[in-house]
N, C-alpha and C positions, 0 to 999 in steps of 0.2 A: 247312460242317458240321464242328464239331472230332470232338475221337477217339469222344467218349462219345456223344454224338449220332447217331455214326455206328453204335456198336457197339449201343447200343438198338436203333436201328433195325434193324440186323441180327439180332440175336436176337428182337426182335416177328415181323418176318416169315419167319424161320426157327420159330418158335412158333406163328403161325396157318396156314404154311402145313404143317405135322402136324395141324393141327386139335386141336393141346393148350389145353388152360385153364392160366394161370399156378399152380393149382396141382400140374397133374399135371405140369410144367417144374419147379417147387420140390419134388415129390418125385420126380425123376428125377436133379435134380442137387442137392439136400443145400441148396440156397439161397432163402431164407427168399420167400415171396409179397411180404413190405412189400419188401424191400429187388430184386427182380424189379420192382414195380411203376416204383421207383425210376431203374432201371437199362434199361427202354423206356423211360422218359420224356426220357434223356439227361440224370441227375440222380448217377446210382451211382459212386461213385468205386469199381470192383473192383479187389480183390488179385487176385492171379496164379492165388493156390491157388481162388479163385471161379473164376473166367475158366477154369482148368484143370475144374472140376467141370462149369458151361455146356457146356466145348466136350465132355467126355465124355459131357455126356446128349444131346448132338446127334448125338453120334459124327462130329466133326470135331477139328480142331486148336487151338488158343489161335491161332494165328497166321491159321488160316484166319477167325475171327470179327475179329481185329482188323483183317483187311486191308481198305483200303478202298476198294470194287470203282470203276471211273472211270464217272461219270453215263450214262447211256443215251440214245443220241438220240434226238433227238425222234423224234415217229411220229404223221402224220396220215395219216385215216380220211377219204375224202372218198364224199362218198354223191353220188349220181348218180341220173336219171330223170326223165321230164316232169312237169308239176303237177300237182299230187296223188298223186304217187307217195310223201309220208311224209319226206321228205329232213330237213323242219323239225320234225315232230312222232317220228320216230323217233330221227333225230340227237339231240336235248335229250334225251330218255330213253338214248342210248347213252353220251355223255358221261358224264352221272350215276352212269352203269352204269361206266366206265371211269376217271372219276373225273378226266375232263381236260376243259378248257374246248372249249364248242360255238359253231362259226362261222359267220352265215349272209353266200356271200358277195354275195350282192342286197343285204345291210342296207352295206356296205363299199362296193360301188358307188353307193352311194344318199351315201354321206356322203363319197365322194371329189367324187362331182358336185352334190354342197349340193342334192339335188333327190329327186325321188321316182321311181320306173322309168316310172312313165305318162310324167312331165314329159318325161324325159332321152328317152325314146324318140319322145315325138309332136316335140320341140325338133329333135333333135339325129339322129335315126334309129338302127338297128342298127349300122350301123360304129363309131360313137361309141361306144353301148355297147360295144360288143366291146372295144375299144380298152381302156375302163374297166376290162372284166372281167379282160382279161390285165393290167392295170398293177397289180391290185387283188391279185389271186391271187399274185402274187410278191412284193406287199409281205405278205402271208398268210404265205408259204414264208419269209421270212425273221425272221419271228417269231422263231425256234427253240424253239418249245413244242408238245409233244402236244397235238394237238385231233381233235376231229368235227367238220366241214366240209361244210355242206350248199350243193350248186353248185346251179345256174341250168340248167333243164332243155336248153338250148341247147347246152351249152358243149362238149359232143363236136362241134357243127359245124364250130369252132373247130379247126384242126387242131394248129396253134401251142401254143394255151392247150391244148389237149388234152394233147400231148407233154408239156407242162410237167409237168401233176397229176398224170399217169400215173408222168412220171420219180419225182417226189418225194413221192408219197403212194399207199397202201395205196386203190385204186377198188372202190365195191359199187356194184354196178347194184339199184336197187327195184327189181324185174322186176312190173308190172301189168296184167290188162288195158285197152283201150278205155274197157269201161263202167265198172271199177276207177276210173281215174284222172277221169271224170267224172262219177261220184255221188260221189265223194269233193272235188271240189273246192262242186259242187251242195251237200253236207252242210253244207260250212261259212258256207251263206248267199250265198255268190257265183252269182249267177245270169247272170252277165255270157258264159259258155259258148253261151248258146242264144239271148241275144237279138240278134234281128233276123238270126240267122247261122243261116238253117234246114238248112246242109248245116254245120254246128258237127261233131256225131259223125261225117260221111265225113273232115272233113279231117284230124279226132283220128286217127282209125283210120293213116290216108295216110301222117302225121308220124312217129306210134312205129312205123310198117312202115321207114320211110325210114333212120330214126336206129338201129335193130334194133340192125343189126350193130357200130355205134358202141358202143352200149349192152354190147352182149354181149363185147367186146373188155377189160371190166374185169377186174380182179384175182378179184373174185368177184361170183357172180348170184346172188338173193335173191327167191324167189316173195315175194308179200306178199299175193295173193290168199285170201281167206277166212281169214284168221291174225291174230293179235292183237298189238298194238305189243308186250307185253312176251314175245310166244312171240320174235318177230322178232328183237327186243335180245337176250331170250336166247341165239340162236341166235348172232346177231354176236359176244358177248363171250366166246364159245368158241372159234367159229373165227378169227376176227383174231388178229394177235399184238397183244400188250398192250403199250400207250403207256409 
């Protein structure tokens, strides 16, 4: 990004974050709306005497708007919780909300093993996957790009790949009930929960008692019970730190 590029961009988000309209910025510092509109856009060639009038409606310094702050690291958001816990359908709407790309890593393990999780698991069994999920999730971490990151409700079992995502990303636990996570998955047409598996809801129950404390060991816990994807988002893109 050269200087002017950089210094729009600074002056836009020093402007919406006062919640001004470019033109109460144009009369707070004496400089015209066309030529502001300009100068966000990384188009404005400003004199000194501008750049001095900007930096005193900000109440900062000319040097402080030209300086050019060094990129921010990445910052992944990794959601957590068994199926149906929202991972996939609330992670795409937090993204959006945070305005960084959203990862699912089942879709990554599916395309490191050219196959689908049914195949790889009835093929190949859970250590295999496992294997995938940890190879997968550090080629993930070595992105270096902010993202939403929706895991595999397993992957606290995992103590390894746990350490991992913990070290290097911001952990939310969905926190759901039993019957939460299985009318929710039931809703979406999957009936594969109850057939032929009549003790289906004791072993639901059994799993998220087991993995509790795993669950609860994240960076933050997040009811989801009786609440709605965008109360939920809401709530995340407040308390998170921003990508």
């Amino acid at each position: 990004m050269d200087v002017l590029e950089a210094l729009g961009a600074k002056i836009s988000m020093a402007r919406t974050g006062r919640g001004w309209t470019l033109r109460e910025l144009a009369e707070r510092s004496g400089v015209s709306v066309r030529f502001l509109v300009q100068l966000e856009a990384g188009r404005g060639n400003i004199s000194i005497k501008r750049l001095a009038d900007l930096a005193g409606a900000f109440g900062v310094t000319p040097s402080d708007l030209l300086r050019q702050d060094p990129p921010s690291p990445p910052h992944i958001v990794a959601l957590l919780g068994l199926r149906g816990a929202g991972t996939t359908t609330i992670g795409k709407r937090l993204a959006r909300r945070l305005r960084v790309r959203f990862v699912e890593l089942d879709r990554r393990i599916e395309k490191a093993a050219d196959m689908s999780l049914a195949e790889l698991f009835s093929l190949y069994g859970e250590e295999h996957y496992r294997r995938l999920e940890r190879e997968s999730l550090a080629h993930v971490l070595d992105d270096s790009q902010s993202i939403v990151l929706a895991t595999g409700g397993g992957i606290v079992a995992s103590a390894e790949t746990y350490a991992l995502l913990k070290k290097h990303a911001t952990t939310v636990w969905l926190r759901a009930t039993p019957e939460d996570h299985w009318n929710r998955v039931v809703s979406q047409g999957d009936r594969r929960p109850m057939a032929d598996h009549p003790q289906a809801m004791a072993d639901l129950r059994a799993l998220l008692a087991a993995r509790e404390p795993l669950y609860a060991s994240a960076d933050h816990v997040v009811d989801t019970s009786g609440r709605t994807v965008d109360e939920i988002v809401g709530d995340l893109s407040v308390t998170l730190p921003v990508p």
